[in-house]
PDB file of the backbone (N, CA, C, O) and the ligand in Angstrom, with CONECT records:
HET     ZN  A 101       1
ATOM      1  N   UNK A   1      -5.531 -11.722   9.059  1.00  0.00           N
ATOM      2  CA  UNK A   1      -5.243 -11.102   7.760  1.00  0.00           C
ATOM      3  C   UNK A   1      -5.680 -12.033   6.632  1.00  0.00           C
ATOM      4  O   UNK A   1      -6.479 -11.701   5.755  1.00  0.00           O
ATOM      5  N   UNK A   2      -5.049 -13.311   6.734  1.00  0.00           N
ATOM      6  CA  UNK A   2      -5.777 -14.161   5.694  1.00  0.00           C
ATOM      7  C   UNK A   2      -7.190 -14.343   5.866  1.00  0.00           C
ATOM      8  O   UNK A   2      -7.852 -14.338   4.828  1.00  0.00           O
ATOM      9  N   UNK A   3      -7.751 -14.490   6.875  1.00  0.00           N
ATOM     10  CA  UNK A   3      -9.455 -14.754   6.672  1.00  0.00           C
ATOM     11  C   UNK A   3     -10.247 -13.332   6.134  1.00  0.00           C
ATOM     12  O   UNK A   3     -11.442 -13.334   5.839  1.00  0.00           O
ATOM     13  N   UNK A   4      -9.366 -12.113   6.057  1.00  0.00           N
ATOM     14  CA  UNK A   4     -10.281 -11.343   5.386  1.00  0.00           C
ATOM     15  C   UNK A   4     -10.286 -11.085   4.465  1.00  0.00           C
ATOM     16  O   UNK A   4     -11.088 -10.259   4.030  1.00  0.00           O
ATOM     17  N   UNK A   5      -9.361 -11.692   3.715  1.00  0.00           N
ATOM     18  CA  UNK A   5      -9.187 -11.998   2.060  1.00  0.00           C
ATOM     19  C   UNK A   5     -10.050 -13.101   1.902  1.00  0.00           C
ATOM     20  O   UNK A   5     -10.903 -13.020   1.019  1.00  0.00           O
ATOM     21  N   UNK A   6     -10.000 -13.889   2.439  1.00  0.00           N
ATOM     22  CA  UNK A   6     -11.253 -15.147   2.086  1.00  0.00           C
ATOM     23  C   UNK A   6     -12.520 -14.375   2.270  1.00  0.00           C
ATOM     24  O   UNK A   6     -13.016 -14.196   1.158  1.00  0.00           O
ATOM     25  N   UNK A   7     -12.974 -14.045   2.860  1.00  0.00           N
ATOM     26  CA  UNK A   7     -14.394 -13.193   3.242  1.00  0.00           C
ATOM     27  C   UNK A   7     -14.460 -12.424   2.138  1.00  0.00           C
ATOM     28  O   UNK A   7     -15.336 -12.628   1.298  1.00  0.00           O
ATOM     29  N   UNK A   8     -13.701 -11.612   2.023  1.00  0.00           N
ATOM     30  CA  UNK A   8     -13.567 -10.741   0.627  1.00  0.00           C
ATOM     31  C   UNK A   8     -14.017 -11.135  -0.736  1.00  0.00           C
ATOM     32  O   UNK A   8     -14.827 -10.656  -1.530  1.00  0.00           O
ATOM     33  N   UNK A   9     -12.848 -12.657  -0.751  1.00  0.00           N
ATOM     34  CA  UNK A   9     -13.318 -13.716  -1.975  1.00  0.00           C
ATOM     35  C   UNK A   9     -14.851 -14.134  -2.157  1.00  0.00           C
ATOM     36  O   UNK A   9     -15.468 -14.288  -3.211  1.00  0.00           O
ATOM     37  N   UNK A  10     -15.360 -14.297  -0.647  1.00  0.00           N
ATOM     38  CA  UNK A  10     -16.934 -14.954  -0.353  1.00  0.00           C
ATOM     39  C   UNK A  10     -17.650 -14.282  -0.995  1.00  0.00           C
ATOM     40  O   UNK A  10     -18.541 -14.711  -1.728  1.00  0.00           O
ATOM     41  N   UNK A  11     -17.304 -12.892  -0.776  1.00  0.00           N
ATOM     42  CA  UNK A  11     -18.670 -11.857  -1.052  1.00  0.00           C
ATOM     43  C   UNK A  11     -18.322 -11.754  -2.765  1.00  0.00           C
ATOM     44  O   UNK A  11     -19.262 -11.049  -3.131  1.00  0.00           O
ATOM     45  N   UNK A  12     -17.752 -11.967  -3.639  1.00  0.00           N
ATOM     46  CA  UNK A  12     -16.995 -11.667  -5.015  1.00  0.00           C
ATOM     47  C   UNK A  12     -17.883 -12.643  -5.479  1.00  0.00           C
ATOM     48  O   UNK A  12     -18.880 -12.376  -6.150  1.00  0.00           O
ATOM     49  N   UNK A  13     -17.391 -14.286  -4.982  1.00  0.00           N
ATOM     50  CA  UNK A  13     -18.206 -15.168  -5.366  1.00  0.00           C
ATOM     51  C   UNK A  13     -19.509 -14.971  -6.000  1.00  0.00           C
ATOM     52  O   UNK A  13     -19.896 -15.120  -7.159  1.00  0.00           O
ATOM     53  N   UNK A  14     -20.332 -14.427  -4.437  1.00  0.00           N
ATOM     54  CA  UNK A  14     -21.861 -13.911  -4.417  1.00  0.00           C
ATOM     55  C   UNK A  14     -22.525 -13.385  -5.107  1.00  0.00           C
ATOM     56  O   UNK A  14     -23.660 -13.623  -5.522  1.00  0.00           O
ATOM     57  N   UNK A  15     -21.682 -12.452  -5.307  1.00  0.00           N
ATOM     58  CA  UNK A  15     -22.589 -11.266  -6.619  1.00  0.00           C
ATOM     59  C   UNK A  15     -22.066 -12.073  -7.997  1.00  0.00           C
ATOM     60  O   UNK A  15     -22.397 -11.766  -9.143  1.00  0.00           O
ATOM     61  N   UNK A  16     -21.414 -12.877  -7.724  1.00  0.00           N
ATOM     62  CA  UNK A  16     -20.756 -13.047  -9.612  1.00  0.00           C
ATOM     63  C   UNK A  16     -21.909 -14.046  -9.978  1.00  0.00           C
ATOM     64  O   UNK A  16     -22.350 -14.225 -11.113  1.00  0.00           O
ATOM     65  N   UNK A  17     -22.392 -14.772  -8.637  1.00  0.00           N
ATOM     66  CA  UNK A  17     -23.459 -16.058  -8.930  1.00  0.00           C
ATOM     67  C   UNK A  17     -24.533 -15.622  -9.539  1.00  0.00           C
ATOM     68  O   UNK A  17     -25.314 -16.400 -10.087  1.00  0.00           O
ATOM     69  N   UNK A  18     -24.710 -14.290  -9.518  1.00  0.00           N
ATOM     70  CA  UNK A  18     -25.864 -13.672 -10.038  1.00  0.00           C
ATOM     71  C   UNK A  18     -26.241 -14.192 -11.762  1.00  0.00           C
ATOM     72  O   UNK A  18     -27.223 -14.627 -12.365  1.00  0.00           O
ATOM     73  N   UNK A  19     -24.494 -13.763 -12.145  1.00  0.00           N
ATOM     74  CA  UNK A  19     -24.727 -14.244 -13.699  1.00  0.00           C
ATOM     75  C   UNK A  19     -23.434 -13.594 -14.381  1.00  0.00           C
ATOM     76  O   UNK A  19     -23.420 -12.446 -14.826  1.00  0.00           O
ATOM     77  N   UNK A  20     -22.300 -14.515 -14.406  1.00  0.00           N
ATOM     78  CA  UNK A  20     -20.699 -13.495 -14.905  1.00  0.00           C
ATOM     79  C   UNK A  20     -21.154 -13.676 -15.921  1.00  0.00           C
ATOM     80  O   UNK A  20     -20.317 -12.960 -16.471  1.00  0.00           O
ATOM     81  N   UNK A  21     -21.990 -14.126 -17.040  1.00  0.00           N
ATOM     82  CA  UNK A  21     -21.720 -13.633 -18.796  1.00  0.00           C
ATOM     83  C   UNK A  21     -22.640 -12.162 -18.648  1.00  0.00           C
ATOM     84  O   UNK A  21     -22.278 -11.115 -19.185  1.00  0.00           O
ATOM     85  N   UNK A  22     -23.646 -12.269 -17.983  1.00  0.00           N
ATOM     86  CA  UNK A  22     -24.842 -10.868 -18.068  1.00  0.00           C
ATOM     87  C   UNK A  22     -23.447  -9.462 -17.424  1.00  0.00           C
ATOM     88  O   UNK A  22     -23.258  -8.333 -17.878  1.00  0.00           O
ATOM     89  N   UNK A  23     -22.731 -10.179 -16.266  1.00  0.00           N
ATOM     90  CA  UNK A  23     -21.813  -8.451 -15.849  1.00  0.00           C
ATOM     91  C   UNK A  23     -21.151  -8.363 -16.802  1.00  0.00           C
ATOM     92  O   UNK A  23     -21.370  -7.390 -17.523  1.00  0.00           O
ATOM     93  N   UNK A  24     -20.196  -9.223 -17.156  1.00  0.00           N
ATOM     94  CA  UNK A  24     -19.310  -8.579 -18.602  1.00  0.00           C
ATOM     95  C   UNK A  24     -19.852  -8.196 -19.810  1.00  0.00           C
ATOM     96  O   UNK A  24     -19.306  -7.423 -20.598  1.00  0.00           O
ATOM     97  N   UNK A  25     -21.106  -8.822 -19.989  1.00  0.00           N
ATOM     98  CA  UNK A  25     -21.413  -7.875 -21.071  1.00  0.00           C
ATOM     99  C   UNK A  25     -22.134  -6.527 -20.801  1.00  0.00           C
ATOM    100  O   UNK A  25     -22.202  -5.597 -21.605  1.00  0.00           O
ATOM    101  N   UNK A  26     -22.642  -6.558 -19.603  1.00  0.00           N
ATOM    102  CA  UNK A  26     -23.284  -5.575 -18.930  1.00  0.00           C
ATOM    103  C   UNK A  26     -21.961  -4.106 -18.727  1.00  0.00           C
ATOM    104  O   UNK A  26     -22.178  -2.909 -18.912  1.00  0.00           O
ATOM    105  N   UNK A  27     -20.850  -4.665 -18.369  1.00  0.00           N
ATOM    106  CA  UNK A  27     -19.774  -3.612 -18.446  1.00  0.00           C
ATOM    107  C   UNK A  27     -19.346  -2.746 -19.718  1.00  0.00           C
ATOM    108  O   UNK A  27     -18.993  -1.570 -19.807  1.00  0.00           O
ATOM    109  N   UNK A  28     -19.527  -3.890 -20.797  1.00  0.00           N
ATOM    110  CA  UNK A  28     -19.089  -3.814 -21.542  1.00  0.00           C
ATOM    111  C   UNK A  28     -20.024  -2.842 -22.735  1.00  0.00           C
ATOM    112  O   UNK A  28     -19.610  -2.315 -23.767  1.00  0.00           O
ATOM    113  N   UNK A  29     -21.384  -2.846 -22.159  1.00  0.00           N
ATOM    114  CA  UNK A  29     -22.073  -2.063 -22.881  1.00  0.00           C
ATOM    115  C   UNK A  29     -22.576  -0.845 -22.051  1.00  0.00           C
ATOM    116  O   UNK A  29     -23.355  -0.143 -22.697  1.00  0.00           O
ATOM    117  N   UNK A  30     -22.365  -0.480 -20.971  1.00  0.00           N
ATOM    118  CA  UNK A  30     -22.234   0.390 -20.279  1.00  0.00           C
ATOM    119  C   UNK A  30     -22.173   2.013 -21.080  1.00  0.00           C
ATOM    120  O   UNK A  30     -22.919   2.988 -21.170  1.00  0.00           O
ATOM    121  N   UNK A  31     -20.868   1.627 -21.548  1.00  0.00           N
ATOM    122  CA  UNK A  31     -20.128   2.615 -22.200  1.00  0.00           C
ATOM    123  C   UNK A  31     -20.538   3.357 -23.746  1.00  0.00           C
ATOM    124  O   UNK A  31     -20.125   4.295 -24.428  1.00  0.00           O
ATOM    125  N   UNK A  32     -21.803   2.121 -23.835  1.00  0.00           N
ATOM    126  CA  UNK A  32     -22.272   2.152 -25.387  1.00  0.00           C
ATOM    127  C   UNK A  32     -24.224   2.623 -24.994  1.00  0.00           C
ATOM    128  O   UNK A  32     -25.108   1.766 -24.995  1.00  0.00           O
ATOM    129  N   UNK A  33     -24.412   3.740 -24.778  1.00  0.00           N
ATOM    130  CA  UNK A  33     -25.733   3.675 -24.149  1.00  0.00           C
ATOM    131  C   UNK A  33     -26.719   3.671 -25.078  1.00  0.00           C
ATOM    132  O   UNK A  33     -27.839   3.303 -24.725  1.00  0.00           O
ATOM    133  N   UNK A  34     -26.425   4.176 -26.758  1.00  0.00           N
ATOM    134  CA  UNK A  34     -27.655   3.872 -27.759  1.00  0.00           C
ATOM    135  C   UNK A  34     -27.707   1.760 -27.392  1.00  0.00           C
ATOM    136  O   UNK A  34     -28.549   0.966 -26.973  1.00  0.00           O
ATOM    137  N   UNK A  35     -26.740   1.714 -27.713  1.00  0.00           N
ATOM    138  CA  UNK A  35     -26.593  -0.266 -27.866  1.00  0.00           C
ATOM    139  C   UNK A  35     -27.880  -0.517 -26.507  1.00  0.00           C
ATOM    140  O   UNK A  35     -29.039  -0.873 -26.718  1.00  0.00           O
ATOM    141  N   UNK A  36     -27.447  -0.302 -25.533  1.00  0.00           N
ATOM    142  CA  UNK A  36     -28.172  -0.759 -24.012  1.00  0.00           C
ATOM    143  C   UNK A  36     -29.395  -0.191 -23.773  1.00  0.00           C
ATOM    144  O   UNK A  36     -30.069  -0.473 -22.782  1.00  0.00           O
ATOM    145  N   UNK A  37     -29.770   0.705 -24.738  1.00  0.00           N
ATOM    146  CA  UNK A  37     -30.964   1.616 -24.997  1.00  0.00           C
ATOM    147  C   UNK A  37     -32.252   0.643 -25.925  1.00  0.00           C
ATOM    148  O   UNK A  37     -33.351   0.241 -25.543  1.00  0.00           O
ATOM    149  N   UNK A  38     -31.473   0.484 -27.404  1.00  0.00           N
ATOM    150  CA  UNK A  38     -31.940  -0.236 -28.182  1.00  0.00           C
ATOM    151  C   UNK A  38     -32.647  -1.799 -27.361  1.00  0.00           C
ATOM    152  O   UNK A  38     -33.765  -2.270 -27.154  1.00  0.00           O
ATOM    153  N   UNK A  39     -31.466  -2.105 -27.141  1.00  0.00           N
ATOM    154  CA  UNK A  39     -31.926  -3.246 -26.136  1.00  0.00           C
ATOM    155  C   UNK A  39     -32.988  -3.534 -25.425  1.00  0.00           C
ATOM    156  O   UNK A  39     -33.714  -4.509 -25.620  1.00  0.00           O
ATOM    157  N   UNK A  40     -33.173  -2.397 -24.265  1.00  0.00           N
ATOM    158  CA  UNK A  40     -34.210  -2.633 -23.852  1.00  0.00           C
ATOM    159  C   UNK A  40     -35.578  -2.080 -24.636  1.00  0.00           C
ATOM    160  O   UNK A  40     -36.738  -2.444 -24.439  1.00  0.00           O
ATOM    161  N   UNK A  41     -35.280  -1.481 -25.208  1.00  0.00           N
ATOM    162  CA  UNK A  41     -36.321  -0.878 -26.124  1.00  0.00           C
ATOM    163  C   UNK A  41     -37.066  -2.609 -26.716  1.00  0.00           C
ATOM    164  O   UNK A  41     -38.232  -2.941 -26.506  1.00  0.00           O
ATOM    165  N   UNK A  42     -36.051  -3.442 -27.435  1.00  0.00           N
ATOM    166  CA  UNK A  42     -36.528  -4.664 -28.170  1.00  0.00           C
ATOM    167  C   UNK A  42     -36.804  -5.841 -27.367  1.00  0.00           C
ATOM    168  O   UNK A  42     -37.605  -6.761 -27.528  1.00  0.00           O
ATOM    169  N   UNK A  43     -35.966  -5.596 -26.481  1.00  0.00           N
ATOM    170  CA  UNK A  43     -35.774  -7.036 -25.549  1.00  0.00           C
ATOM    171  C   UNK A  43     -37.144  -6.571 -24.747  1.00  0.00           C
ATOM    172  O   UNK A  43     -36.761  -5.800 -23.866  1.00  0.00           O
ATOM    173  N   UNK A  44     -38.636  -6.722 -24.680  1.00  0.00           N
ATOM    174  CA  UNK A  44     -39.229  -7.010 -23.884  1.00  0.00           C
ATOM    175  C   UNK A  44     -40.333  -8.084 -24.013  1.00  0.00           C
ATOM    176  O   UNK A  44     -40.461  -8.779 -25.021  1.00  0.00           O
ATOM    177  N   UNK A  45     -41.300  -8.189 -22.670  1.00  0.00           N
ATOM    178  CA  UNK A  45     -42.044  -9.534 -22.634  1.00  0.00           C
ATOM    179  C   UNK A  45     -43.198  -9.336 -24.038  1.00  0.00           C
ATOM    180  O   UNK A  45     -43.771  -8.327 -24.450  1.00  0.00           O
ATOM    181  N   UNK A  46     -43.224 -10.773 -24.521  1.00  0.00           N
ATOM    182  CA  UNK A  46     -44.890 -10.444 -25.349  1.00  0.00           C
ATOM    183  C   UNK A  46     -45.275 -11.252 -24.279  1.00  0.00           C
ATOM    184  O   UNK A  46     -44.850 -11.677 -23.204  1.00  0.00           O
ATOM    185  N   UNK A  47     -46.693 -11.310 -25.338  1.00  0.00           N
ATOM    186  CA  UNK A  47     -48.243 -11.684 -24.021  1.00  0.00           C
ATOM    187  C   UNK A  47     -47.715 -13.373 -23.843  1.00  0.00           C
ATOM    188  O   UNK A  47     -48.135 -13.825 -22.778  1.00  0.00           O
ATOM    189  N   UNK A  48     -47.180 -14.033 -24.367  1.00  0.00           N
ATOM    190  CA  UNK A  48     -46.955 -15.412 -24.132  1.00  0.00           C
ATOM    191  C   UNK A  48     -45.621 -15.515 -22.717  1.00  0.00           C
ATOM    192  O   UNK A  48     -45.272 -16.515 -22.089  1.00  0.00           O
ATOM    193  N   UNK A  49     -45.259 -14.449 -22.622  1.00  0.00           N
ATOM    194  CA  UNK A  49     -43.914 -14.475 -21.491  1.00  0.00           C
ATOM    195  C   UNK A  49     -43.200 -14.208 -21.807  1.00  0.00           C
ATOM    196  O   UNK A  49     -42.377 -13.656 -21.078  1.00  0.00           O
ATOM    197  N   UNK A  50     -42.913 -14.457 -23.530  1.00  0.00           N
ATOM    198  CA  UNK A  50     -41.799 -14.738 -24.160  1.00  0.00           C
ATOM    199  C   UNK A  50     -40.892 -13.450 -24.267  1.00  0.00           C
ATOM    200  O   UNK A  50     -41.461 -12.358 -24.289  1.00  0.00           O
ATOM    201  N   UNK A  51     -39.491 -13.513 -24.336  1.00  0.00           N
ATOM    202  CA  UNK A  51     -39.119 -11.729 -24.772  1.00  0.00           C
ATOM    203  C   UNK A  51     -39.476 -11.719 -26.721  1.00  0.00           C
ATOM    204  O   UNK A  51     -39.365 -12.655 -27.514  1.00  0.00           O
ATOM    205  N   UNK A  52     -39.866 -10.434 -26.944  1.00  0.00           N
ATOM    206  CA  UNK A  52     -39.946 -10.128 -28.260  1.00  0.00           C
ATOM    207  C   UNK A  52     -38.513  -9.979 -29.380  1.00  0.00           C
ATOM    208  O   UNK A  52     -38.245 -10.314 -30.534  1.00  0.00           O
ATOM    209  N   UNK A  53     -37.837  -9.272 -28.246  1.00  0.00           N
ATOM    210  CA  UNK A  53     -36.600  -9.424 -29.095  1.00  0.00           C
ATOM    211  C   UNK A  53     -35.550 -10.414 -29.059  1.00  0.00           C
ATOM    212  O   UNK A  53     -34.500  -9.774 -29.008  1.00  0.00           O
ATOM    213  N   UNK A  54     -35.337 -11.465 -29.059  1.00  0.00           N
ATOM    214  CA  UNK A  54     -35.155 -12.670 -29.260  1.00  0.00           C
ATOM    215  C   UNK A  54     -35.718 -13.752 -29.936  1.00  0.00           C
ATOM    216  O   UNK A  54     -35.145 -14.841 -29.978  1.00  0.00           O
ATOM    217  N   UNK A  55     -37.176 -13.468 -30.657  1.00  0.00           N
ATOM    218  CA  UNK A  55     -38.015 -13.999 -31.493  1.00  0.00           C
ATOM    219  C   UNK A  55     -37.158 -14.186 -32.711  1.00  0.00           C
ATOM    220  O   UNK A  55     -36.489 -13.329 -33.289  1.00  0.00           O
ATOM    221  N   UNK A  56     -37.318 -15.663 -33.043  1.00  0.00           N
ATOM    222  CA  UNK A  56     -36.385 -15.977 -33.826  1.00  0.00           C
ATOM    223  C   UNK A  56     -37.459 -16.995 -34.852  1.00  0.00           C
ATOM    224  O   UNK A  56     -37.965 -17.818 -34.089  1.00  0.00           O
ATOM    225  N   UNK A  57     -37.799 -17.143 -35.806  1.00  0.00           N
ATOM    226  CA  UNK A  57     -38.387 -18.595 -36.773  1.00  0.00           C
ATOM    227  C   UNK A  57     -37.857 -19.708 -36.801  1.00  0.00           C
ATOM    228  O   UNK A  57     -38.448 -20.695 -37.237  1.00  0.00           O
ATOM    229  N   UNK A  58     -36.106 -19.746 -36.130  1.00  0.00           N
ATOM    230  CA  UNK A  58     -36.074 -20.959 -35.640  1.00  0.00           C
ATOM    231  C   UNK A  58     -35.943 -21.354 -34.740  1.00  0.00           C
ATOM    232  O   UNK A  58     -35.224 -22.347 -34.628  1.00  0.00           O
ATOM    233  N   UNK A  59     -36.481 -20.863 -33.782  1.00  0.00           N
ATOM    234  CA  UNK A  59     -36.121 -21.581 -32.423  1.00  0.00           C
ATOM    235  C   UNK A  59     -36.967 -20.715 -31.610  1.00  0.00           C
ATOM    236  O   UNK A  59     -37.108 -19.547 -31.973  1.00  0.00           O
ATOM    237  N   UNK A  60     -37.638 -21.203 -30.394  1.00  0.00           N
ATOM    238  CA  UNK A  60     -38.035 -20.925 -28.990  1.00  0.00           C
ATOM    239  C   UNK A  60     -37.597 -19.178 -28.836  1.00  0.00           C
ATOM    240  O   UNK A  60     -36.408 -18.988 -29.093  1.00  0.00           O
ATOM    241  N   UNK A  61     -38.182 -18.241 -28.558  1.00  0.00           N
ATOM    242  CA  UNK A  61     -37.783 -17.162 -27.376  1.00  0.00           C
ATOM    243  C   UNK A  61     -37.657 -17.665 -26.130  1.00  0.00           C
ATOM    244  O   UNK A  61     -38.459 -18.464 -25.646  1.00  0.00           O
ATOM    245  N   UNK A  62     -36.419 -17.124 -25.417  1.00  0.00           N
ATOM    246  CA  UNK A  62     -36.467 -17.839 -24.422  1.00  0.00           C
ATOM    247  C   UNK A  62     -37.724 -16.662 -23.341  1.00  0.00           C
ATOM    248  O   UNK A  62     -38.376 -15.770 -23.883  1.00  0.00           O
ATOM    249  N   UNK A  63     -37.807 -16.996 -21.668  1.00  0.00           N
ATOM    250  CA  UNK A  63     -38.692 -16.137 -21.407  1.00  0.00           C
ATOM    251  C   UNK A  63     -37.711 -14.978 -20.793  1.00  0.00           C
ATOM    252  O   UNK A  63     -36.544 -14.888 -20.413  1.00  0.00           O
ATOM    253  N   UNK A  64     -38.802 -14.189 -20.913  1.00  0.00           N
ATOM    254  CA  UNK A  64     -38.176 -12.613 -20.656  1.00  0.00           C
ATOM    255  C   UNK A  64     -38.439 -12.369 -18.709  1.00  0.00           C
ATOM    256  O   UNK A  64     -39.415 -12.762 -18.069  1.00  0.00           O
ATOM    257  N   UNK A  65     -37.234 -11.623 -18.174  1.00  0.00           N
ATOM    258  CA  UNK A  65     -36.574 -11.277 -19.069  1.00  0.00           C
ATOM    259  C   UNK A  65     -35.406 -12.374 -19.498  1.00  0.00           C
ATOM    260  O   UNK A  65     -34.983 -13.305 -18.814  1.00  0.00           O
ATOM    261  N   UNK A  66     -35.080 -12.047 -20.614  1.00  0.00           N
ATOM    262  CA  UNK A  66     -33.504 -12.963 -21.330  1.00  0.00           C
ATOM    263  C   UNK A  66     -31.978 -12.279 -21.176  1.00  0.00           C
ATOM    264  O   UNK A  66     -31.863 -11.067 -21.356  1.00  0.00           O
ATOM    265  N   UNK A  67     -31.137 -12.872 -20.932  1.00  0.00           N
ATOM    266  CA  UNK A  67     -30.069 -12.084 -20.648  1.00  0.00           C
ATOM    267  C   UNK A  67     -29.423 -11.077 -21.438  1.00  0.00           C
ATOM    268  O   UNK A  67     -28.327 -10.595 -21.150  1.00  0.00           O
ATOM    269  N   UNK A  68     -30.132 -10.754 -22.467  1.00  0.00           N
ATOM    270  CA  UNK A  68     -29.347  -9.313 -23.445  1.00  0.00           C
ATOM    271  C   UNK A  68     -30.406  -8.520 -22.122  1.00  0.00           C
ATOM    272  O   UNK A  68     -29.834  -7.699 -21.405  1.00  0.00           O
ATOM    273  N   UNK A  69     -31.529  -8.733 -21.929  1.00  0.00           N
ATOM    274  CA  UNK A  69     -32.285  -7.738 -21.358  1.00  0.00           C
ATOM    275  C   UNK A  69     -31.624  -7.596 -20.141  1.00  0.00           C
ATOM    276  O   UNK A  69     -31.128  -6.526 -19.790  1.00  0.00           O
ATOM    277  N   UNK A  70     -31.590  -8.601 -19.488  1.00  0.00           N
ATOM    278  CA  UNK A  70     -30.687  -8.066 -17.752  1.00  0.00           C
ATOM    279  C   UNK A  70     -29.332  -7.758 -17.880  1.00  0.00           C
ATOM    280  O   UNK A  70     -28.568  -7.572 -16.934  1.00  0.00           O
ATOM    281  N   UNK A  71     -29.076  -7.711 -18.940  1.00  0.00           N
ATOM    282  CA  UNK A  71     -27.339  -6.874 -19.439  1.00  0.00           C
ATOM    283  C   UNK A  71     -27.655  -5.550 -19.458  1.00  0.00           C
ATOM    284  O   UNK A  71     -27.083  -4.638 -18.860  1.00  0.00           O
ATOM    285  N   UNK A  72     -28.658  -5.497 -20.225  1.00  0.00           N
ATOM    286  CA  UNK A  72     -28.964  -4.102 -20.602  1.00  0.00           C
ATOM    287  C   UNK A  72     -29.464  -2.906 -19.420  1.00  0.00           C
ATOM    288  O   UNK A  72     -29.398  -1.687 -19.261  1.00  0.00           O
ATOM    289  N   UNK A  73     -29.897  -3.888 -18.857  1.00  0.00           N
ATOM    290  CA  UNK A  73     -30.869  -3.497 -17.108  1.00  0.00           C
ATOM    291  C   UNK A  73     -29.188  -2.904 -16.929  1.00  0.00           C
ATOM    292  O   UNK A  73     -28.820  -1.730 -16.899  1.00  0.00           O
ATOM    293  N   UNK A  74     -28.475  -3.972 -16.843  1.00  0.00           N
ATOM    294  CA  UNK A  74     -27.261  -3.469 -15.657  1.00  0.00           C
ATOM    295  C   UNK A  74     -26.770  -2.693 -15.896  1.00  0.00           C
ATOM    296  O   UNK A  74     -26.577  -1.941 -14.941  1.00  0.00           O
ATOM    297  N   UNK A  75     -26.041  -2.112 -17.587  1.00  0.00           N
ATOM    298  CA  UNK A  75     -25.410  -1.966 -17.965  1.00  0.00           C
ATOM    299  C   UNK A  75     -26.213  -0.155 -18.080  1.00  0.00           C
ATOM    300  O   UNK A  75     -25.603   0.911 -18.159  1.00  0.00           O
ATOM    301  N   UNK A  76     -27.435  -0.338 -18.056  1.00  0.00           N
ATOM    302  CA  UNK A  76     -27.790   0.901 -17.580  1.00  0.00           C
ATOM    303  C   UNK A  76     -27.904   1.546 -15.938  1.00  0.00           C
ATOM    304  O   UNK A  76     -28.132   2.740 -15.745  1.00  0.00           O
ATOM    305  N   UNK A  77     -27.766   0.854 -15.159  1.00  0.00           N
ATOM    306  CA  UNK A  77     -27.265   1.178 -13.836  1.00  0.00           C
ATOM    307  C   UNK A  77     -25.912   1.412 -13.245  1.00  0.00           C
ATOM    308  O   UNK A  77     -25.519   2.245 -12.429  1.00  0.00           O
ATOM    309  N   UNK A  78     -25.130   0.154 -14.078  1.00  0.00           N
ATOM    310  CA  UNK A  78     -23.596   0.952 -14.346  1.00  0.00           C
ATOM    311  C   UNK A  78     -23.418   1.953 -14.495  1.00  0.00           C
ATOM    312  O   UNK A  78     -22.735   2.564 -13.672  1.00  0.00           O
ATOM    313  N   UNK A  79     -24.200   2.893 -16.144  1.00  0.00           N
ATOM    314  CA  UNK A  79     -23.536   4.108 -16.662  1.00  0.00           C
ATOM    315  C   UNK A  79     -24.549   5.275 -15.585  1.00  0.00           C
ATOM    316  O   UNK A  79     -24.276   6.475 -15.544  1.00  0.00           O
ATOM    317  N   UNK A  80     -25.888   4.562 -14.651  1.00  0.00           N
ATOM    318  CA  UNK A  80     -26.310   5.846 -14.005  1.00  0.00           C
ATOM    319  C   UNK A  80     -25.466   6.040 -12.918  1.00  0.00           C
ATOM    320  O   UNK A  80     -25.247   7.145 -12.421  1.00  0.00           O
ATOM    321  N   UNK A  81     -24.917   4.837 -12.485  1.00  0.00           N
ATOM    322  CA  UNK A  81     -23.895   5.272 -10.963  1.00  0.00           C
ATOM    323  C   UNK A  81     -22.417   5.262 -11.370  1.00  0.00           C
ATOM    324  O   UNK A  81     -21.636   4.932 -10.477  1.00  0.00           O
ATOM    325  N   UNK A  82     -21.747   5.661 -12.933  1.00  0.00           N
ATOM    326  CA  UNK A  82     -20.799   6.289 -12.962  1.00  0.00           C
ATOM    327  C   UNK A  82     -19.572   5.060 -13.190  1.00  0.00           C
ATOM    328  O   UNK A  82     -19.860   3.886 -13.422  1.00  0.00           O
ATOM    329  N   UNK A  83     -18.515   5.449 -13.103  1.00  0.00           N
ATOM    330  CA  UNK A  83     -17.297   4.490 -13.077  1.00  0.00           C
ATOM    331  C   UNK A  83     -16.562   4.303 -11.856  1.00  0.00           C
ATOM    332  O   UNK A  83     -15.681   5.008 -11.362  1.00  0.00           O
ATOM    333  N   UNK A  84     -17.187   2.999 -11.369  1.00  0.00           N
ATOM    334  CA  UNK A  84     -16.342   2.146  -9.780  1.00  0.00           C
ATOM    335  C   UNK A  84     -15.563   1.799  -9.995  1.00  0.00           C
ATOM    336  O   UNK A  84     -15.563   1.009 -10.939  1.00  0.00           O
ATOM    337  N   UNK A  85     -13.805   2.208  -9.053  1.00  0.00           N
ATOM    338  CA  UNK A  85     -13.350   1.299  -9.056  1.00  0.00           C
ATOM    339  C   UNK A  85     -12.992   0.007  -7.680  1.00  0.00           C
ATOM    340  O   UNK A  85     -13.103   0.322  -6.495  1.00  0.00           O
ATOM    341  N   UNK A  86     -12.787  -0.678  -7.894  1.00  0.00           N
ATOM    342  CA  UNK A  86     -12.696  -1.673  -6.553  1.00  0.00           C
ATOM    343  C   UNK A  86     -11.459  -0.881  -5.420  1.00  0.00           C
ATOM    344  O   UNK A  86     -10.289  -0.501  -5.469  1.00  0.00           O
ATOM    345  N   UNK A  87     -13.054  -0.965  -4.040  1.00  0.00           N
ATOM    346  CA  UNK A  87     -11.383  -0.534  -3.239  1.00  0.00           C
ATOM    347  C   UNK A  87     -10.521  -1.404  -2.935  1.00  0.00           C
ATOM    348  O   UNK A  87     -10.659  -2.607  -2.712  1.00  0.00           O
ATOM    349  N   UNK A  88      -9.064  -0.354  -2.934  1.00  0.00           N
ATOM    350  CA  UNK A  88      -8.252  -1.222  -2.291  1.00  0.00           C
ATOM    351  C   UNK A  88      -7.125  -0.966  -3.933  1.00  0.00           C
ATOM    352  O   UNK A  88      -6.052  -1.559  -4.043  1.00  0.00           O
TER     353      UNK A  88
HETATM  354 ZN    ZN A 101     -34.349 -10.947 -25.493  1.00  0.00          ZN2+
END
């Protein structure tokens, strides 16, 4: 019984390593689909790698994609597969 709560924990770990600031905001804009729309609409690569929407005069773009963009990725796969809740 206890090792399948640890296993449980393992696999939680796993997916969170992906990137916990990109899922929570990714959840969080889910619900907002012009916002996660816009997003990807701005957030993409120019010809240097760079993302466009993150172009800033002071500072570096970082390269694309950048994490508003893989929020936005998720956060539109969230709202296509609906509202999960965890079993159990
Ligand atoms: Zn960006």
């Amino acid at each position: 019984m206890f090792s399948q709560v640890r296993r449980h924990e393992a696999r939680f770990v796993q997916e969170d390593e992906e990137g916990p600031a990109e899922w929570g905001l990714a959840v969080e804009l889910a619900g907002m689909s012009e916002v996660w729309r816009r997003l990807l609409e701005l957030h993409v690569s120019g010809r240097d790698g760079r993302c466009t929407g993150c172009r800033s005069p002071v500072r570096a773009a970082p390269h694309w994609p950048c994490t508003l963009y893989r929020a936005a990725a998720h956060a539109r796969r969230i709202a296509a597969d609906g509202p999960r809740r965890p079993a159990g």
